[in-house]
LOKELUM-109674 format. One record per residue (C-alpha): x, y, z. Coordinates in steps of 0.1 Angstrom, whole numbers, plus 2048, in hexadecimal, padded with zeros to 3 digits. Layout:
// residues N
XYZ/...
This chain:
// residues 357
1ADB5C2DF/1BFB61301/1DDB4E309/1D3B35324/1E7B20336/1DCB0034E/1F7AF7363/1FAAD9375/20DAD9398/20BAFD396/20EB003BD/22CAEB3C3/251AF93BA/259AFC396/232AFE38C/22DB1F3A8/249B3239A/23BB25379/21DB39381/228B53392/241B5D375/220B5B35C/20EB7136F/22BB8C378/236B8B350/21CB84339/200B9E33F/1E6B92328/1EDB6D331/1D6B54343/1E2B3B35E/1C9B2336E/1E0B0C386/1D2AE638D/1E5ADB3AF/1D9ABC3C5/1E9ACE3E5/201AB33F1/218AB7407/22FAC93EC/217ADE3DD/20EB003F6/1F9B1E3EB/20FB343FC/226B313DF/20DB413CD/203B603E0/20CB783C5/1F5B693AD/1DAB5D3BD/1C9B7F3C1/1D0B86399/1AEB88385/1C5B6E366/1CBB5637F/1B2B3738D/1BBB1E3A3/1ABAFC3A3/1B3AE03C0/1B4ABF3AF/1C2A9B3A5/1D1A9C383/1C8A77383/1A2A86388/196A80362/172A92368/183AAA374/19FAAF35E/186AAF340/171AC834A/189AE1357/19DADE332/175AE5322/16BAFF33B/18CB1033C/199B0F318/1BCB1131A/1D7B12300/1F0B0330C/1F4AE732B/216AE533E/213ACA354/22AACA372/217AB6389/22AA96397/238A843B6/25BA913B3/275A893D0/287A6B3C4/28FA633EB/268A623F0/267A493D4/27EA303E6/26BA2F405/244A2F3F0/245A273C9/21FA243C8/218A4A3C7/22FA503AF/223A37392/200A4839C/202A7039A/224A6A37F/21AA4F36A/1EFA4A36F/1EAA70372/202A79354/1EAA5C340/1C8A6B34A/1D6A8E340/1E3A89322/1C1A73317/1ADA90324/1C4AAC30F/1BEA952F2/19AA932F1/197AB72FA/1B0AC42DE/19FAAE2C0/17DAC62CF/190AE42C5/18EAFA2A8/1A5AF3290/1B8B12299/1B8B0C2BB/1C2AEA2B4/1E5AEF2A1/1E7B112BA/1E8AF32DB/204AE72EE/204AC830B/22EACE31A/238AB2330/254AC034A/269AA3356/28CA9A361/2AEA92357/2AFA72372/29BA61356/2BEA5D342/2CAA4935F/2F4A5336A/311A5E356/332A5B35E/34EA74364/348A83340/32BA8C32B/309A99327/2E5A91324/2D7A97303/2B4A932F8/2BEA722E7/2D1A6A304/2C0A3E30B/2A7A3C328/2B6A2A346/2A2A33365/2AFA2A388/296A343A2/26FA2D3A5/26DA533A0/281A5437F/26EA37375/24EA45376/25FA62366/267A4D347/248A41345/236A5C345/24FA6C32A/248A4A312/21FA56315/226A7430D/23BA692EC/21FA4E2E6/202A682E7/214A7F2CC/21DA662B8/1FDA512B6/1E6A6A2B8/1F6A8B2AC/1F6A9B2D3/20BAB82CF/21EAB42ED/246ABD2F6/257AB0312/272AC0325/28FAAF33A/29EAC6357/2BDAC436D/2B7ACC390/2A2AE539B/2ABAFE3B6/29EB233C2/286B313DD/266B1D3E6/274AFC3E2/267AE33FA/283ADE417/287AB740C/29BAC03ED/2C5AC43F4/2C4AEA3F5/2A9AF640C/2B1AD5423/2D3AE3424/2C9B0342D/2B0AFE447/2C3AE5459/2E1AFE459/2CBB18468/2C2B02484/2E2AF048A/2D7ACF47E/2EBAB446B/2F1ABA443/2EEA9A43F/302A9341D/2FFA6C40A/31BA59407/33EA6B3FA/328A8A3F1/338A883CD/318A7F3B9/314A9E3A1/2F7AAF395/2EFACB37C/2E1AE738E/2C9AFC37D/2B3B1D38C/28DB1538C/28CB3B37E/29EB3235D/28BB0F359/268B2035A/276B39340/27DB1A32D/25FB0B331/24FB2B327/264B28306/25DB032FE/238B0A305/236B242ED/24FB1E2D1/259AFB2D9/252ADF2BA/235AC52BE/248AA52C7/269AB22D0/27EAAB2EF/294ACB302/2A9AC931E/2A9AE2337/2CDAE5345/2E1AFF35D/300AF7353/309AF6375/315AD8383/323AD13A5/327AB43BC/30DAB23DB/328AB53EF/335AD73E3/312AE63E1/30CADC405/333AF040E/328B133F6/304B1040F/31AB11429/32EB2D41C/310B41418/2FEB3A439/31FB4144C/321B65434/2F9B6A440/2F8B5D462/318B61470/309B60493/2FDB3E492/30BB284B3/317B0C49A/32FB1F485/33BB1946F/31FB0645C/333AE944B/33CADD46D/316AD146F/31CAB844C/31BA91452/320A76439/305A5D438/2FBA3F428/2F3A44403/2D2A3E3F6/2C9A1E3E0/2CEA243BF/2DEA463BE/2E8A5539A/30BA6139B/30CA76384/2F2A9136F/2FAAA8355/2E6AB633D/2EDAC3318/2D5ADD312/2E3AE72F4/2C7AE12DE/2AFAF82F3/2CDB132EB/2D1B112C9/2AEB082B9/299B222D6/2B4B392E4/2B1B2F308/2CFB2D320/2CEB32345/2D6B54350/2DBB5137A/2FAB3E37E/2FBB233A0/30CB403B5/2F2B5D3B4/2DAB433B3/2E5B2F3D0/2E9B513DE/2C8B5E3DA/2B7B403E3/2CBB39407/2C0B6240F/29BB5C405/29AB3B41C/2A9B52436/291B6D430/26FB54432/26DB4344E/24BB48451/247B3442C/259B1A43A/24CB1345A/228B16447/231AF9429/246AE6449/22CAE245F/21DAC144E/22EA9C454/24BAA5444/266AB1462/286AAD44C/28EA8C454/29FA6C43E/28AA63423/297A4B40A/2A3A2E425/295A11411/285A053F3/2649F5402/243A053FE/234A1541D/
């Protein structure tokens, strides 16, 4: 039987390098991507494969349970990653609703769907299926100035976004072990790499830099996060899909941590290397200390040491040729991100309250 994979979120950042990393490295391999094409998600990130023969793309609501069902029972897959979620914890602050919906309501109807759909299968088929949760490390809440997020690390959520997030992850559990769902979940640091909408830190950063607008950095710019190459996380997920154990927990880690404000300075350092003809240089001259956000984490760190030693994963781009590569590619596709850009979104402060809108 052919490998078949049903990705949800497939179009937006992590899920399209998901997909394209599928299609460019496993030959005999099936992908068919599920996306609802929000603002986030963009078929351009998915050029390269959406003229492949082993790839299908399908425009749809994960919270859709018609049409959830009969895509699993008309296209047969394996294994289900599902990516698809409202992810930008700033967005959170300002709307909660959407994010209980697509995080928590769509991760319900998918799962129930998976369920009914796997007990169809063959009893092959059946042990052969896999349902991986991808979610985040902001569902462990902050550390202090020492230590690391394990898998057994307590739930302590501070944001509407990571929330949802740990809601989402308790389904999941519930679902495996009530009705033997064999599902893994996966907890990342913070992504980063090309095709990342420009409301995330680094292509913000970048853009803004390019047209001599404010990098506008919260608070002291000393909260600290683990940064981790979307590249290496899809190869994880790729691993965990495939070899991972029904019921098990891995975090996805880059070992790379920095404070916001340092990341923002080694931008710098790179646009000023790349674009030394810019009027505003140098490029740090353009930061500017705002108010922090409510609720902001100070610290994330993730212990992926269990991935390591029980799959043999470990990141293999370290945050400098990373950062590196990702600062050139914005540079070199402007017409990708005037194209995702277009839409509501103009770069502005999100994040400025905790009220619905």
């Amino acid at each position: 039987m052919q490998h078949t994979y049903l990705i949800t979120g497939g179009a937006g950042f992590i899920g399209s390098c998901l997909v394209r990393q599928i299609i460019a490295e496993e030959p005999t391999t099936r992908v068919v991507t599920l996306d609802k094409l929000t603002y986030a998600g963009n078929l351009d990130s998915l050029q390269s494969a959406l003229g492949d023969a082993r790839h299908k793309f399908v425009q749809g609501d994960i919270a859709d349970v018609v049409l959830v069902r009969e895509l699993l029972q008309a296209e047969r897959p394996t294994a289900v990653i599902h990516l698809a979620a409202e992810s930008h914890v700033d967005r959170s602050i300002d709307g909660p609703a959407a994010f209980v919906q697509t995080n928590v309501v769509g991760t319900f109807a998918m799962l129930d769907a998976a369920r009914d759909y796997w007990k169809s299968l063959p009893a092959g088929e059946q042990e052969a299926f896999r349902f991986l949760h991808v979610s985040t490390d902001e569902v462990y809440g902050s550390l202090g100035d020492e230590g690391a997020f394990t898998e057994t690390t307590p739930y302590s959520p501070r944001s509407p976004y990571s929330a949802s997030k740990a809601a989402s992850d308790h389904l999941v559990r519930a679902y495996f072990h009530t009705y033997g769902l064999p599902t893994l979940i996966t907890n990342c640091s913070n992504n980063y790499g090309p095709y990342q909408f420009p409301e995330k830190l680094i292509p913000l950063m970048v853009l803004n830099a390019l047209e001599g607008k404010p990098l506008p950095v919260y608070g002291d710019g000393q909260n600290v996060r683990d940064w981790l190459f979307v590249e290496d996380h899809c190869r994880a997920l790729r691993l965990v899909a495939n070899q991972g154990v029904p019921g098990e927990t891995y975090n996805i880690g880059g070992n790379s941590e920095r404070t916001n404000l340092d990341v923002v300075k080694q931008i710098c350092r790179i646009v000023d290397h790349l674009r030394p003809d810019l009027p505003h240089f140098p490029c740090d001259s353009l930061i500017n200390f705002v108010a922090d956000r409510p609720g902001h984490d100070r610290r994330y760190a993730i212990d992926a040491g269990k991935i390591r030693r029980e799959l043999g994963w470990e990141p293999q781009q370290t945050f400098e040729g990373g950062l590196a590569a990702t600062v050139a590619w914005y540079l070199a596709n402007s017409e990708w991100v005037s194209r995702v850009s277009s839409g509501a979104y103009q770069r502005e402060r999100l994040g400025l309250s905790g009220e619905s809108r």
